[in-house]
Every structure is written in structure tokens, then in C-alpha cells.
C-alpha positions, 0 to 999 in steps of 0.5 A, a space after each residue: 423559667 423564673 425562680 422567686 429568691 424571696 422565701 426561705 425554700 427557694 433560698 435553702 435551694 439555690 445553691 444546692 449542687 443537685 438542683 444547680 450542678 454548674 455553679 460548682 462545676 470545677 470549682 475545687 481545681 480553679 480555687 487551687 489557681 486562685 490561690 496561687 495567683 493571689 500569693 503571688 499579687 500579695 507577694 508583690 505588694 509586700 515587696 512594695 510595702 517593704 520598700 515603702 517602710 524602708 523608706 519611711 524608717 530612713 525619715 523616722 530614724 529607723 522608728 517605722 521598720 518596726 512595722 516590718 513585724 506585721 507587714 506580711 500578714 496585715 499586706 494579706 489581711 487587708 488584700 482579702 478583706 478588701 477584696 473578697 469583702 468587696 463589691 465583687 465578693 471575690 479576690 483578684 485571683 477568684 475574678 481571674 478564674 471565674 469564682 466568687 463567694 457567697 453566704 449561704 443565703 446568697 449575700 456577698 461576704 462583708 469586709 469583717 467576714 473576708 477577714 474572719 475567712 482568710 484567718 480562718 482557712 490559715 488557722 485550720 492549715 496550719 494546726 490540722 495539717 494541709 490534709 485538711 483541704 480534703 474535706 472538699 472532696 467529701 462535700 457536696 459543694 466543694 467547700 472546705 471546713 473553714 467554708 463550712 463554718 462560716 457559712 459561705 459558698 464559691 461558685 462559678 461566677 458566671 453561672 451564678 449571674 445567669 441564674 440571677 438574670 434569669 430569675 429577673 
């Protein structure tokens, strides 16, 4: 069976989990790993970056250890927006578990939206509470508000290549 991605019906249908259930099959608890294995990577290369600016301050009189004020979120920042904007369109800890991210339509999210993504998901944790993760109960296809809003879609990774394979 092949599927014809190039009109706007087909490409409303692709990612509808009652046509194609097993692109969201176990996304919601294989995210919640997902993050954790990325706090943990960007918990290592902050350490990494701490001992990189100490050490610059020592060789600029202490005038680098004023970037230990950004430190942390630009380390974040900049590991998903390299990541998840990245040619595999997922982070490390997405690879890991199999997931990847999409817009709507079907094209990878570019550096700048990764970037809006992560500030995004921080910003509604922050001032609406953790509950808010429990829209993903709700939604069709597991997404979360900030998801939502920016019109993108984790699925399995591997189910989603096999339907491209397909259609070719």
C-alpha cells in the first residue's frame, strides 16, 4: 500500500492515531524517560562547563565567572535546540527511547522552534503547575499543552520510518 503525502488530506491523515495507532504506542511513559536521560546528559555537560568557565576566569581575573549566571539554562538552551532542531529531529535521550518530533504536517522542527519547545514546556511547568503534564491524558496523541501549541507531534521513530518506506 502506498500513501501519496503531497496533498493537504493525506497530510491532515498521517498522524492521526485512529488511522495510525502505533506511532503513539507508549509514547507518553517512553517521554518521561526521555527526559530524565536528557537532565542527566545536560547535568554532565554543565559540570563540564563549570569547570571550562572556572577555568577561564582564572586567565581573565575572575571576568568569565560572570557566565556562571547563564550557565545552566544557555547549557539547556542550546542542547535541545541543537539536538531536537537537529537532523534527527529528536534529543539524545528521544534517540534512546525511540521517539522523535514533528510539526504537524510532517517536517522536522528547525533549531529556532526546539529552542521556543523547550522554553515553552519550562514556562507552563512552572506557572501552571506540574499538573499541567496531564493533558496528555486527554489528548489523542499524547501531546502536551506546550506541543499543542506549537503544533508539533512525538511519535515512535521506528513506526514513522516504516510508514515513509512504505509510501516510497
Amino acid at each position: 500500500m502506498t500513501t501519496d503525502f503531497s496533498t493537504a488530506d493525506s497530510r491532515q491523515d498521517q498522524f492521526d492515531p485512529l488511522v495510525r495507532p502505533e506511532l503513539f504506542s507508549g509514547v507518553r511513559s517512553r517521554r518521561i524517560f526521555a527526559f530524565f536521560i536528557d537532565v542527566i546528559s545536560i547535568f554532565i555537560l554543565t559540570t563540564v562547563a563549570a569547570v571550562v568557565i572556572f577555568f577561564l576566569g582564572i586567565f581573565t581575573l575572575g571576568l568569565a565567572w560572570l557566565l556562571y549566571a547563564i550557565m545552566a539554562p544557555a547549557v539547556a538552551l542550546l542542547y535541545v535546540a541543537f539536538t531536537l532542531g537537529g537532523p534527527n529531529a529528536a534529543t539524545p535521550g528521544m534517540r534512546a527511547m525511540g521517539l522523535e518530533m514533528r510539526l504537524w504536517y510532517g517536517a522536522k522542527p528547525y533549531p529556532l522552534l526546539a529552542a521556543v519547545h523547550v522554553l515553552a514546556f519550562w514556562f507552563s511547568v512552572s506557572l501552571l503547575t506540574p499538573l499541567i503534564l496531564l493533558i496528555s491524558l486527554f489528548s489523542d496523541r499524547k501531546r502536551l499543552l506546550h506541543d499543542i501549541v506549537l503544533g508539533t507531534v512525538v511519535m515512535n521513530s521506528d513506526a514513522n520510518r516504516l510508514q515513509y518506506q512504505q509510501a516510497i
